[in-house]
C-alpha positions in Angstrom: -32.9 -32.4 2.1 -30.2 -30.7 4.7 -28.1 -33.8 3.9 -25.1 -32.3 1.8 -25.6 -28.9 3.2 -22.4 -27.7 4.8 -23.1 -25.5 7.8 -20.3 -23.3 8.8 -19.7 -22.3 12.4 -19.8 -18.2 12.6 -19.2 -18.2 16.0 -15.9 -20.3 15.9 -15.0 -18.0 12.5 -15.9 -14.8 14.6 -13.5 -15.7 17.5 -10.7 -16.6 15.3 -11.0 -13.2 14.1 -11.0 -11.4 16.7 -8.1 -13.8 18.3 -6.2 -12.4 14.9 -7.1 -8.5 15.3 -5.9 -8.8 18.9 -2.3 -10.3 17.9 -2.0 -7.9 15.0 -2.9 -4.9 17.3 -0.2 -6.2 20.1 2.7 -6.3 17.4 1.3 -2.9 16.0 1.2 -1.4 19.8 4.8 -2.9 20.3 6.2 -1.2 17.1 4.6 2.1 17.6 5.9 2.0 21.1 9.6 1.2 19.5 9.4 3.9 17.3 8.2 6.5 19.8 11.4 5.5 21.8 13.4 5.7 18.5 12.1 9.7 17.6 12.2 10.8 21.3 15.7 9.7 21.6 16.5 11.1 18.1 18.8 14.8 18.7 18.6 15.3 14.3 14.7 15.7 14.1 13.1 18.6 15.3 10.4 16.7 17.1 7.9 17.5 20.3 7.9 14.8 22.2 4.7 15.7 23.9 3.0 15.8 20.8 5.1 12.4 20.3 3.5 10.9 23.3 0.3 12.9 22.6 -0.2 10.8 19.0 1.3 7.5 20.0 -1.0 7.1 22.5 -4.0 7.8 21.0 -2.9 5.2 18.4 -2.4 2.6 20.9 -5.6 3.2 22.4 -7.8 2.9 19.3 -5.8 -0.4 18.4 -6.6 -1.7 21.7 -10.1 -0.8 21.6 -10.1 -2.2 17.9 -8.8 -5.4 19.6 -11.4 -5.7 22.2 -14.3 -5.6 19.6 -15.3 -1.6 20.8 -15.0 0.2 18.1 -17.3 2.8 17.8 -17.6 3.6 14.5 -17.1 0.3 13.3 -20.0 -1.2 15.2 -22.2 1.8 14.1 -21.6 1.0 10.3 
């Protein structure tokens, strides 16, 4: 009966998804971190940089946490 079933592995799937949120976050962290340098060293735009540093941050840590499979609100869905 099982013969012609095709069984996929979830656990294998599941790892290679989270192996792909955790390379996309690093290359988002990376670029954010870029720019931050970009607008802090920027003398045109009227910019706080601790509010700069403030926002970056906060990005970077929710991306990381994203990464690592913690997200609150995602889990809670």
């Amino acid at each position: 009966l099982l013969q012609h079933l095709e069984v996929a592995d979830h656990a294998q799937q599941l790892k290679e998804e989270r192996i792909a949120r955790a390379a996309t976050a690093e290359v988002a962290i990376v670029a954010i971190q870029k720019m931050e340098e970009r607008l802090a060293a920027d003398t045109e735009e009227n910019i706080d940089n601790q509010l700069l540093t403030e926002v970056s941050s906060r990005v970077i840590g929710n991306l990381r946490r994203r990464a690592d499979g913690r997200n609150d609100v995602e889990s809670s869905i």
